[in-house]
C-alpha positions in Angstrom: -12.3 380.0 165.4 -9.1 382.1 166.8 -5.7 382.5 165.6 -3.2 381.5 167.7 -0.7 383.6 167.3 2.1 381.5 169.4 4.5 383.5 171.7 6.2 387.2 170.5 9.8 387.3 169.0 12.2 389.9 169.9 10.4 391.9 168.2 6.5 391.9 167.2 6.1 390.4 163.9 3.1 391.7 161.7 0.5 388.9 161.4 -0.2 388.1 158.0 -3.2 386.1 156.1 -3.1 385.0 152.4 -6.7 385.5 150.6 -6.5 383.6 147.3 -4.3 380.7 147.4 -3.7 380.2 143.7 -0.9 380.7 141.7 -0.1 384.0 142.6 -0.2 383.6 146.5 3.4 382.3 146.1 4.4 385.8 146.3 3.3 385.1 150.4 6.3 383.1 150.5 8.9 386.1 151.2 7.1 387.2 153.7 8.9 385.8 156.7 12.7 387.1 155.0 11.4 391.1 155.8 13.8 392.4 158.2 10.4 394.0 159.8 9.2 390.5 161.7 6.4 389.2 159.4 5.1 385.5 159.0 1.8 384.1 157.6 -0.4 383.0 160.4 -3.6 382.4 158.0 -4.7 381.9 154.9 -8.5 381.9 153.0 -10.2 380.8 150.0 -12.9 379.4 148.6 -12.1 376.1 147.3 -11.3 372.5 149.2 -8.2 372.5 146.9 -7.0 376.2 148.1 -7.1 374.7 151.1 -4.3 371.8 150.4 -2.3 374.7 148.2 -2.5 376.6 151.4 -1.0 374.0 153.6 1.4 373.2 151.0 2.8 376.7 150.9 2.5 378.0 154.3 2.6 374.7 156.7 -0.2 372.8 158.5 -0.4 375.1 161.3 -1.8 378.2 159.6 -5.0 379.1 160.5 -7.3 378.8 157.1 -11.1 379.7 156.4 -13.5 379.6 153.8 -13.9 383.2 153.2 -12.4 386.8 153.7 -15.5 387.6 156.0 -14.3 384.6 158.1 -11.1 385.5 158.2 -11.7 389.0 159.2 -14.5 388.3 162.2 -11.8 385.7 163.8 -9.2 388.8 164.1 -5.6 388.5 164.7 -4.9 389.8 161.2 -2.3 392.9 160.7 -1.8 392.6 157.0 -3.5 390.7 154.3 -1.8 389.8 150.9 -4.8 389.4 148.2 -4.4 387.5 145.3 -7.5 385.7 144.0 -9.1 386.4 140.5 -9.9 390.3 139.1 -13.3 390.8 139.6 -13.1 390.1 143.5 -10.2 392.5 144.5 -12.6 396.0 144.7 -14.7 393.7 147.5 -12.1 392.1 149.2 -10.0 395.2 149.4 -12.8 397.6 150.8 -13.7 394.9 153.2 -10.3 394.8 154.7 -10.1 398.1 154.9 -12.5 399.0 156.9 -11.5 396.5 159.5 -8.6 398.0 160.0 -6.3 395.5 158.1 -3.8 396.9 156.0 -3.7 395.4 152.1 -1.1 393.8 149.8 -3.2 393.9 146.6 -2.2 392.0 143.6 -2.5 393.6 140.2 -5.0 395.0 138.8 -6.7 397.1 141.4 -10.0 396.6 140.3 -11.4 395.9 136.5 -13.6 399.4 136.7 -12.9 403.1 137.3 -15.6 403.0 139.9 -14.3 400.2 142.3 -10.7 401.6 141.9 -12.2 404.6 142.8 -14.0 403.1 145.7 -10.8 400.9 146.9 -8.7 404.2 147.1 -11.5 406.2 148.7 -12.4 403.8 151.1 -8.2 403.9 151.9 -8.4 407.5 151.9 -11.2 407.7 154.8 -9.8 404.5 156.5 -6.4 405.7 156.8 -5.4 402.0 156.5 -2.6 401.4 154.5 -2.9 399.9 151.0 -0.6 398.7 148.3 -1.1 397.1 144.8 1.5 394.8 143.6 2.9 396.2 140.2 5.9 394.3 141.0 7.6 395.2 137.6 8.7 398.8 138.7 11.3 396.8 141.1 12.0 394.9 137.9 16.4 395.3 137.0 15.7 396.2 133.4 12.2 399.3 134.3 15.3 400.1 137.2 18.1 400.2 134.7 15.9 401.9 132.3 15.0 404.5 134.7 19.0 405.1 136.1 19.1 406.0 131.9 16.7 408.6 131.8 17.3 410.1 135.3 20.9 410.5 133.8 19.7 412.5 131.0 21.1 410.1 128.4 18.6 410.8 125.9 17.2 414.1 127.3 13.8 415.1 128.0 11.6 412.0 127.7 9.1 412.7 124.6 8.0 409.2 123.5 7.4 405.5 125.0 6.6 402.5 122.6 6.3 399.0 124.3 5.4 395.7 122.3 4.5 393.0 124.3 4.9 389.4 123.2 3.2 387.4 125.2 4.3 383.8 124.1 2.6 382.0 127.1 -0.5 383.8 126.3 -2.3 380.7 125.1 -1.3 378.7 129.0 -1.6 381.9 130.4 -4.7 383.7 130.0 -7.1 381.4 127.6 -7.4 378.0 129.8 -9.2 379.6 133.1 -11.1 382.7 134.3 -8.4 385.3 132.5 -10.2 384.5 128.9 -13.8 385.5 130.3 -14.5 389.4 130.1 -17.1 389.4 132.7 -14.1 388.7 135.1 -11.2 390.7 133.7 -12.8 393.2 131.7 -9.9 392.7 129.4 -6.2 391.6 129.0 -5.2 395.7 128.8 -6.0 395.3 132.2 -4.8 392.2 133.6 -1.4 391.7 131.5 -1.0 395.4 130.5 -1.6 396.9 133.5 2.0 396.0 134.7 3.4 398.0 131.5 0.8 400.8 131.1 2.3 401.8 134.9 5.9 401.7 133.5 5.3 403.9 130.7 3.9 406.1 133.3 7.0 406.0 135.3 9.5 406.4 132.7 7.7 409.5 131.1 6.8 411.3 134.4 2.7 411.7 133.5 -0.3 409.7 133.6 -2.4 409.0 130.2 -5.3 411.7 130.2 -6.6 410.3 126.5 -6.8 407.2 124.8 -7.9 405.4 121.6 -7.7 401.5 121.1 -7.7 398.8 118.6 -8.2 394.7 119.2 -9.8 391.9 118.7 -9.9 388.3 118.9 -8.1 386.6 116.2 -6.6 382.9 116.8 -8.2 381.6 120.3 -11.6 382.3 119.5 -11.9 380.0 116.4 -10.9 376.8 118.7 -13.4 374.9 120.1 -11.8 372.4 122.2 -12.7 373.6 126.0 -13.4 372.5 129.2 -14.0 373.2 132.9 -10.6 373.8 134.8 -11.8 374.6 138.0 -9.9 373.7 140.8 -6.9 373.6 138.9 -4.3 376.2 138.6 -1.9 377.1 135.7 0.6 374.8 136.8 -1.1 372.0 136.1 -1.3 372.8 132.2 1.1 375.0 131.2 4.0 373.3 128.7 6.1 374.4 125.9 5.2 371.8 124.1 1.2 373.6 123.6 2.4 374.9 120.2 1.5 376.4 118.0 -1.5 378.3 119.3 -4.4 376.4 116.8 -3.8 373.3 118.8 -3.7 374.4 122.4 -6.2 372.1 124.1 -9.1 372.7 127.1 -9.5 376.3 126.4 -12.0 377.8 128.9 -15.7 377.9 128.2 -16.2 381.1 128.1 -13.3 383.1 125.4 -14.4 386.1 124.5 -11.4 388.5 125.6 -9.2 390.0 122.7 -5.5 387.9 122.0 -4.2 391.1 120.2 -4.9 394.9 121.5 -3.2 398.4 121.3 -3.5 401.4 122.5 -2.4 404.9 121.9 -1.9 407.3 124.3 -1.4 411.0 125.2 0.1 411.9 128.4 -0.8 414.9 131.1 2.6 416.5 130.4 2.2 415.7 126.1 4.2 412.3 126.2 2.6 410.6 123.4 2.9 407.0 124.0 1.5 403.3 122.8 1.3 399.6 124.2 0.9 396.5 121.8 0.3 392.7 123.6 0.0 389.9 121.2 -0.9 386.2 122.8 0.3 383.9 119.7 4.0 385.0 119.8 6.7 382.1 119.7 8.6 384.3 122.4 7.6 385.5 125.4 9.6 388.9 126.8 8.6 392.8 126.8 10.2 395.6 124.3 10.1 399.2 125.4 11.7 402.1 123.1 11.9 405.5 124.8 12.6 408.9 122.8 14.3 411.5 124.0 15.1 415.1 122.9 18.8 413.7 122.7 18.4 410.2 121.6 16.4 406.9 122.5 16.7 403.8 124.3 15.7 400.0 123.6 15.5 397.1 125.6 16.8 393.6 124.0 15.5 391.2 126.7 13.8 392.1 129.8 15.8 389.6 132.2 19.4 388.8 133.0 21.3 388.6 129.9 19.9 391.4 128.2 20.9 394.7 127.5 19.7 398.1 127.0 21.0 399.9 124.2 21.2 404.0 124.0 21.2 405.7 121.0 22.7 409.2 121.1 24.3 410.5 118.2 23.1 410.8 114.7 24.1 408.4 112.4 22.3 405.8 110.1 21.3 402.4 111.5 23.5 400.5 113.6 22.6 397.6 115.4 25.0 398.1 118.1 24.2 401.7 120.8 26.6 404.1 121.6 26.1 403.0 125.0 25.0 399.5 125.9 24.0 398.6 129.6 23.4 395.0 130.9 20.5 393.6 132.8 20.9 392.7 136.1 18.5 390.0 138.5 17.0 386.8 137.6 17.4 385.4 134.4 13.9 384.0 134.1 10.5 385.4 135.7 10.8 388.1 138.6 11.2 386.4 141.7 13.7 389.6 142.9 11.1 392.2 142.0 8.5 389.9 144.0 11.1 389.8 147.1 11.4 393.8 147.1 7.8 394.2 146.7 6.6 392.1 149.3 9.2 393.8 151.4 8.4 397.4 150.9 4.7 397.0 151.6 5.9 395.4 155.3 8.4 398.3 155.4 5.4 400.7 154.8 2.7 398.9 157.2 5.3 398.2 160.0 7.5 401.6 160.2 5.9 404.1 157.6 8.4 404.2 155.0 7.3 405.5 152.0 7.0 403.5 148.6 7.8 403.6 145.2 4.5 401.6 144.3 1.7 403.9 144.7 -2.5 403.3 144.6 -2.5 406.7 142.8 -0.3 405.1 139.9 -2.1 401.7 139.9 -5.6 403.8 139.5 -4.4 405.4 136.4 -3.0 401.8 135.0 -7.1 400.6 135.3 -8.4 404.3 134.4 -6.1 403.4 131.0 -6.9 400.3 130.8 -10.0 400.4 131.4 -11.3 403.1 128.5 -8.7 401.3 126.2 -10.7 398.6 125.9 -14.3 400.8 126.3 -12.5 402.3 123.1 -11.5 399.2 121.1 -14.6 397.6 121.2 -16.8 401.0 120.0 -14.9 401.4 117.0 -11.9 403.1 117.9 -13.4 406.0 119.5 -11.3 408.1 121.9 -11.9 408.4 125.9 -10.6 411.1 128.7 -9.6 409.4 131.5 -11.1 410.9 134.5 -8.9 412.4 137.4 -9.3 411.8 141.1 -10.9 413.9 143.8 -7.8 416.2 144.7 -7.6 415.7 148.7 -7.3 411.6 147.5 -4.2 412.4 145.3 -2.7 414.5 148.1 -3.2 412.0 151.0 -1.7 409.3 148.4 1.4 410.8 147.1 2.2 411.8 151.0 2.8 408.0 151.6 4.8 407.5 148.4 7.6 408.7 146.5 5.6 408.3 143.5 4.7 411.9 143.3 8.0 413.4 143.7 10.0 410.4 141.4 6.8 412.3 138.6 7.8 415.6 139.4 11.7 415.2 138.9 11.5 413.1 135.2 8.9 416.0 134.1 11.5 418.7 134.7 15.1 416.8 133.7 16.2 417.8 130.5 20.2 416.9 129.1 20.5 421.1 129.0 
């Protein structure tokens, strides 16, 4: 089997495949609005019902397969957006690299510090371009944080504190594959990931120890499961599954943590933490950031929120010296999708450097990852291991990562 690739445009528009048409392949969607040329031309997955999600997404006249191997041996393929479950990205990834195809990979990178090791390494000797989707950096309220810091509102950055409530947890994460540690290794790395890579952007360092506390405290103790394969989240999720004793057809297999936290220390002495929670009644992200000249809060994390500064001493007010709305959508985060998926086809097709970097997603698992080695031995401390040097230099040279790191270490509000 071929792809027919139909006649040229004006221009010659990047080829793209979709590997993993579940929930997340939606993000495919924007490919065709890049002002590069793109369109999907194939898509693969396992399942017969991947196949109708496929067609329903992308049109009957994509190409589709049964498998990534498939896909790859039939050629054609420029760029491939992957978005199927955790524990397959390393493989996928490594296979697409090596032929040559360049790779849109969804968050997490990989659920070990080996095979995101591997993934980047394989990058690094491939030269083929890769991306991971930690979409939330193009996010208006980590953007208008940023703009806050990078002003020097609250001076040199000292502290990050983020409480996640995850009020969808139950829908989310406890009805399919994401409540199974085999396949996720843990929620620090499949939810947290996103935020673990903002407190690295907004301090200008990457967590070089960690400690962690969790465990399972409310899903575990309900025994009403069942088989959801074939079906995606879509098909379950409500509001109405509340509150989280009587959520129904729990996967088989629950054996991830529904609360975990993590302490961290930074390589440039930020001292930070993350808390997630899966039983909250609402569902949005809190970050506070302390400075040397005040702090920062975030009261929603969509349109309609605001972030509040802090910056001269007083006693407790509930309203900032400075208070800054949120921009974009007002639900979800479709417009940090639409400029992700953009500047990876800006990147393959002409170069341009990103703000999204493979060095920054590695540290996010490399947290992640020995947060959770940590919470299940007791609470015992890890170092994070760093990254063959000639690997950090060939990634920062594609992104602005490195130098975005290197200006919040040095600003101060002197």
């Amino acid at each position: 089997m071929t792809i027919q690739t139909g006649q040229p445009t004006e221009r010659d528009a990047l080829r793209v495949a979709v590997i993993g048409t579940g929930q997340r392949a939606a993000i495919a969607l924007h490919v065709g609005s890049a002002s590069v040329g793109a369109s999907v031309v194939a898509a693969a997955d396992v399942s017969a019902e991947g196949r109708l999600r496929a067609e329903a997404l992308f049109g009957e006249s994509i190409t589709f397969f049964t498998s990534h191997t498939d896909l790859i041996a039939a050629g054609g393929i420029d760029a491939a957006i992957v978005s199927t479950p955790d524990w397959t990205h390393a493989e996928i990834a490594i296979d697409l690299l090596r032929a040559g195809i360049a790779v849109y990979l969804e968050k997490p990178l990989a659920t070990s510090i080996e095979d995101a090791d591997a993934v980047l390494t394989v990058a690094y000797e491939t030269k083929t371009p890769l991306y991971v989707g930690h979409n939330f950096r193009h996010a208006a309220v980590v953007r208008l944080m940023s703009e806050i810091i990078e002003r020097g509102e609250i001076g040199e950055v000292k502290a990050v504190w983020c409480r996640h409530f995850v009020g969808n947890g139950g829908d989310y994460y406890f009805k399919d594959w994401h409540a199974d540690r085999r396949k996720v290794n843990s929620l620090l790395l499949q939810k947290a990931s996103h935020d673990i890579d903002v407190i690295h952007m907004l301090s200008g360092g990457y967590t070089r120890r960690v400690v962690g506390m969790g465990d399972l405290m409310v899903y575990g103790d309900n025994d009403d499961r069942r088989d959801r394969s074939g079906e995606t989240m879509a098909d379950w999720f409500s509001l109405d599954n509340w509150p989280p004793e009587s959520q129904t057809g729990l996967n088989p297999v629950v054996d991830v943590e529904d609360v975990s936290m993590m302490m961290m220390t930074l390589d440039n002495g930020v001292m930070a933490s993350y808390e997630q929670c899966h039983f909250t009644p609402d569902y949005w992200r809190n970050y506070t950031v302390i400075g040397t000249h005040g702090r920062l809060e975030n009261f929603g994390d969509t349109a309609g929120g605001v972030v509040k500064v802090w910056n001269t001493r007083r006693e407790w007010q509930a309203a900032g010296d400075a208070e800054y709305p949120i921009d974009g959508v007002t639900s979800g985060h479709v417009d940090a999708d639409i400029t992700t998926m953009h500047e990876f086809l800006n990147h393959v097709a002409l170069g341009t450097p990103t703000q999204l970097s493979p060095l920054s997603a590695r540290e996010s698992v490399a947290a992640a990852v020995l947060a959770t080695a940590s919470l299940r031995s007791g609470s015992v401390p890890f170092d994070v291991p760093t990254l063959h040097p000639s690997i950090t230099q060939y990634f920062a040279s594609s992104t602005d990562a490195a130098d975005r790191l290197r200006t919040l270490k040095g600003h101060s509000n002197a």
